[in-house]
C-alpha positions in Angstrom: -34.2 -43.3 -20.2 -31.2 -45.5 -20.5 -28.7 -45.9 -23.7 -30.8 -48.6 -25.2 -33.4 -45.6 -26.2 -30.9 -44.2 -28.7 -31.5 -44.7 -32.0 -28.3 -45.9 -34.2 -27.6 -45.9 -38.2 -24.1 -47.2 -38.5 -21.9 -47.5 -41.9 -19.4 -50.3 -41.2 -17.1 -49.4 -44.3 -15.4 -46.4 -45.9 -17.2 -44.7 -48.4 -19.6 -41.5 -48.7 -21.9 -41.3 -46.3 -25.0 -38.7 -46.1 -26.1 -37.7 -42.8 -29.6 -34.8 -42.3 -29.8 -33.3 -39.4 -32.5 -32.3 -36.7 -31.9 -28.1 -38.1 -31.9 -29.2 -41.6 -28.2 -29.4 -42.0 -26.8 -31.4 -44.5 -23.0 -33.3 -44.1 -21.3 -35.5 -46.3 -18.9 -38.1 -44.4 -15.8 -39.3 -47.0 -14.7 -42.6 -44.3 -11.4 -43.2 -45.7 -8.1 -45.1 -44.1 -5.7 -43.5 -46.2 -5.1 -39.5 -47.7 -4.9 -41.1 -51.9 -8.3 -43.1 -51.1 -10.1 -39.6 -49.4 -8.2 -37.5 -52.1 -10.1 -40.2 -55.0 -13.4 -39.9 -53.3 -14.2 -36.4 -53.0 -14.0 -36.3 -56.6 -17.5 -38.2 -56.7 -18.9 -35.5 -54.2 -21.8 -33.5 -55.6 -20.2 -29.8 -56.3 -23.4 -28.5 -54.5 -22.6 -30.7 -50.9 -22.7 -27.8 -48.1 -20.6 -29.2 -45.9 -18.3 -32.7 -46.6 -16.0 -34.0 -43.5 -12.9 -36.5 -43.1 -11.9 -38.3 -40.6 -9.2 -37.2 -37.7 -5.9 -36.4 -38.9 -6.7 -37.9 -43.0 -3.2 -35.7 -44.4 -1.0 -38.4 -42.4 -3.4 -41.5 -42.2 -1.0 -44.2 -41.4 2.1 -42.5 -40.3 3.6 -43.0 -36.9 3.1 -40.2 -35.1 7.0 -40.2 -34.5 7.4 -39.5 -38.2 4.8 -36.5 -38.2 7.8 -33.8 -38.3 9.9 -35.6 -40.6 6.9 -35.6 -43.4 5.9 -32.7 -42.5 6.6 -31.0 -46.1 4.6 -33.8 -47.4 1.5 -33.1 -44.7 1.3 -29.7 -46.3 1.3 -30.6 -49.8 -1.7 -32.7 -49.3 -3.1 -29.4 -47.6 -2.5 -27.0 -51.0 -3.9 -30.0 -52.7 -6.8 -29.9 -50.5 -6.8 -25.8 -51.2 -6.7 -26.1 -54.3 -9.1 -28.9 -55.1 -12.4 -26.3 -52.4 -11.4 -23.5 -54.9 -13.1 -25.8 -57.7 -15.9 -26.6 -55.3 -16.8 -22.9 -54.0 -20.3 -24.3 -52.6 -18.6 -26.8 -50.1 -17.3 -26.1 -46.7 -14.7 -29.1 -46.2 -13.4 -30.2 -42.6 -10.3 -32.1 -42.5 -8.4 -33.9 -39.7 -4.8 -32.7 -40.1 -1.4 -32.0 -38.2 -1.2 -28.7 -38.2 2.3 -26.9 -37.7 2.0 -23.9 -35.3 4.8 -22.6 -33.0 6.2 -25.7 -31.6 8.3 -28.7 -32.2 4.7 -30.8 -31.9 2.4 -30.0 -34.4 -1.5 -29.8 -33.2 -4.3 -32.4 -33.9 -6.7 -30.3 -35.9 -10.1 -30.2 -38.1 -9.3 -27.6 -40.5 -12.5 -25.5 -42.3 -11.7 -25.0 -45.6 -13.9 -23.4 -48.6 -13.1 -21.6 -51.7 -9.3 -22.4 -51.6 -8.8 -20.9 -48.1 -8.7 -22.1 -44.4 -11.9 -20.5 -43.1 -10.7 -21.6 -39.2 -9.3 -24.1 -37.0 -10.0 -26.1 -34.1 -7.8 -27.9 -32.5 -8.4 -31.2 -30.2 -8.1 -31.2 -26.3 -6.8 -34.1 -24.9 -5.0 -37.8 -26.8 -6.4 -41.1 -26.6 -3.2 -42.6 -25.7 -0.1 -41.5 -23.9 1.9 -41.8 -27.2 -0.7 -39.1 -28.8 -0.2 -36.8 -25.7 3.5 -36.7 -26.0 3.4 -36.1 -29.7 1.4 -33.3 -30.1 0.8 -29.9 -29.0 -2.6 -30.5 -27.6 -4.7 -26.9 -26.9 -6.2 -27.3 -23.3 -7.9 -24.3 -23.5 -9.0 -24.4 -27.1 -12.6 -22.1 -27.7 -15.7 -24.7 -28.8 -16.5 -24.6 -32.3 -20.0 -24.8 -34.4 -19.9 -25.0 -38.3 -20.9 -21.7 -40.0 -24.5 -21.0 -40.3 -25.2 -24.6 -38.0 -25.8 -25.5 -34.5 -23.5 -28.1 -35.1 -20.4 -28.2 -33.0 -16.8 -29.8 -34.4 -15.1 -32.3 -31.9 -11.6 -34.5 -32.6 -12.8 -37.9 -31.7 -11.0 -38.0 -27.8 -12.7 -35.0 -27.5 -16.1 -36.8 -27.3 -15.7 -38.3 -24.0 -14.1 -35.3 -23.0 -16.9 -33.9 -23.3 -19.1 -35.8 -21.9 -17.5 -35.8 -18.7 -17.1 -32.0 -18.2 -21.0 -31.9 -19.2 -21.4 -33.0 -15.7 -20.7 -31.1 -12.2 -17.7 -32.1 -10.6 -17.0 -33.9 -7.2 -14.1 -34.9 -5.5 -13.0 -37.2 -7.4 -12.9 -35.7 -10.7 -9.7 -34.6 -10.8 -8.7 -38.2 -10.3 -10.8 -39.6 -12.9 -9.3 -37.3 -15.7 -5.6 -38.5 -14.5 -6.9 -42.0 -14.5 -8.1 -41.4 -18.3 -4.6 -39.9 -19.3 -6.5 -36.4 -19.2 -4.3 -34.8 -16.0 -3.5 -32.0 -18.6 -6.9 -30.4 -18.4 -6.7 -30.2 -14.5 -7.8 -26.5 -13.5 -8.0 -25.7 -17.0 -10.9 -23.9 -18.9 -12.4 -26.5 -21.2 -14.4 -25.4 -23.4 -16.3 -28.1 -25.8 -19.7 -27.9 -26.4 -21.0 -24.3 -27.4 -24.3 -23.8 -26.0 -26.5 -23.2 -28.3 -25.1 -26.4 -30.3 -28.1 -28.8 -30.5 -25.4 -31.6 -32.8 -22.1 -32.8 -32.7 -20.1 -33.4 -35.9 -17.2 -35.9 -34.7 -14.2 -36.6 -36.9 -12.4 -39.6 -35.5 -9.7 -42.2 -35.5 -12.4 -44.2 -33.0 -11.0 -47.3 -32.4 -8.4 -47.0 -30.5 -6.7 -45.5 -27.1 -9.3 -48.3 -25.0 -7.8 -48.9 -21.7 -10.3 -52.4 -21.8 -10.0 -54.0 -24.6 -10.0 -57.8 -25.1 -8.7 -59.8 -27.9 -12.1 -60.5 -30.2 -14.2 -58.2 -28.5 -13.2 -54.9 -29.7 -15.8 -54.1 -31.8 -18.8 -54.1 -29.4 -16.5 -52.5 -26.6 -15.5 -49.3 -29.0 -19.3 -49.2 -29.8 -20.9 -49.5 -26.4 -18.4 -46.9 -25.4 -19.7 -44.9 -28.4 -23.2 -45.0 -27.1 -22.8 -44.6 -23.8 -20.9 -41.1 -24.4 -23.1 -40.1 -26.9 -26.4 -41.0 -24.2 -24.4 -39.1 -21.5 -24.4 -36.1 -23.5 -27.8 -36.0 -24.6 -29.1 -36.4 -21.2 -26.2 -33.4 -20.0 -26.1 -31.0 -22.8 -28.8 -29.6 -25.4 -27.2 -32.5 -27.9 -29.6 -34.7 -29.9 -28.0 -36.3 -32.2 -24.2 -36.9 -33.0 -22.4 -37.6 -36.8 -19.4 -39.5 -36.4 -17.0 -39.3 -39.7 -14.0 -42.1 -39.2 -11.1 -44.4 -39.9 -9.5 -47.6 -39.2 -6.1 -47.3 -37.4 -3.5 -48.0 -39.6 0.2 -49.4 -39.7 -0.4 -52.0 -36.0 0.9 -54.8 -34.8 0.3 -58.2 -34.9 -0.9 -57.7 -31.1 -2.1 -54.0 -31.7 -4.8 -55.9 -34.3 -6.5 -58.1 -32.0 -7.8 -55.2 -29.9 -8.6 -53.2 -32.9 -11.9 -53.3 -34.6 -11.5 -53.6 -38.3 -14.1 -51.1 -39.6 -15.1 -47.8 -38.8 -17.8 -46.5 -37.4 -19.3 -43.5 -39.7 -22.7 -43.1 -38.4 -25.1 -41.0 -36.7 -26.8 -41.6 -33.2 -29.9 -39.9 -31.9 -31.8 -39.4 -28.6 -35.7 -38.8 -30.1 -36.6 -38.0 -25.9 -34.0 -35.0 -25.7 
């Protein structure tokens, strides 16, 4: 069994995206690049969608993550708007990426469960892409796995993914190394907690392409979606996972060079193992 056996449905743009799952759950992905073009889609959401996702950290969509605690009055208006909006739509369990303003100068990188006008619970993401994510936010080490009421469906923040792949595995001698070496030294010795086990699919809410260590200029896209597969393989060979939703965004606000290692449309889609 190699990665090639996976079986892949990608949706290259933003949009609304319907994904069925293996134990009959039903998501909606809303793939948007900025909070007003999420905000204008989720109006065309059925009232009756169980569960409809955003991608990682939607509320602040193009800020710099240097400007998160200066606008933060403005990250929590879009978050009464989005409480106010799931008390019109009391069917709908919403999950949206957010900063999310604890008990620290760094807010977190969270996926907030929201339904009937109230936040339901949280989970917060692991470990950054980048060093530049790592040394803005208050990133929860230790943070308890996740699956979405009434689901074996387990929420992960986009880094988290590989993350988890590589704590599916047992550890040798060098893997202490290899999580330094991936900017992940934080969760050395730490209790990681991903995957819950009786999850059998991954709903992933991501910012995906970006943090590659790799990259070359006009080759982005296939690198960010081998890397995609070849996680996503790892885990179902590892883990009880079979199939994987992810819900995501473009990066926005880059530089010239920034944008020649960047692929230029997401990569909503879901990917299944039919051996597992």
């Amino acid at each position: 069994m190699s990665p090639l056996s996976l079986q892949e449905t990608y949706y290259r743009e933003i949009g609304i995206h319907r994904y069925s799952l293996m134990d009959r759950t039903e998501i909606v992905g809303v793939s948007a690049n900025t909070w007003e073009e999420f905000r204008r889609m989720i109006d065309f959401v059925s009232p009756d969608t169980p569960i409809v996702a955003g991608p990682e950290l939607i509320t602040c969509a193009g800020d710099a993550f240097t400007d998160l605690v200066t606008n933060r009055n403005l990250i929590n208006e879009r978050l009464d708007e989005m409480l106010e909006f799931s008390a019109t739509r009391i069917k709908t369990l919403f999950v949206i990426g957010t900063p999310l303003f604890v008990d620290s100068g760094r807010p977190r990188n969270s996926a907030l469960l929201i339904k009937g006008g109230k936040i339901v619970d949280v989970t917060n993401k692991r470990s950054g892409a980048s060093i530049e994510e790592n040394n803005s936010f208050d990133l929860v080490a230790d943070e308890r796995s996740l699956l979405l009421p009434g689901t074996k469906t387990a929420i992960l923040i986009c880094a988290d993914l590989p993350t988890a792949a590589m704590f599916a595995y047992p550890k040798n001698d060098f893997f202490d190394r290899t999580l330094e070496l991936s900017n992940r030294q934080r969760l050395t010795g730490r209790d990681v907690q991903l995957i819950p086990p009786s999850a059998t699919s991954l709903l992933v809410i991501a910012c995906w392409g970006t943090g590659g260590s790799w990259v070359q200029e006009g080759n982005a896209d296939e690198y960010y979606r081998m890397q995609l597969r070849n996680i996503v393989w790892r885990l179902t060979v590892a883990t009880k996972i079979k199939e994987v939703v992810v819900v995501d965004r473009v990066p926005c606000g880059l530089t010239e060079e920034q944008k020649k290692i960047t692929p230029e449309q997401p990569y909503n889609g879901i990917i299944k193992n039919p051996l597992v």
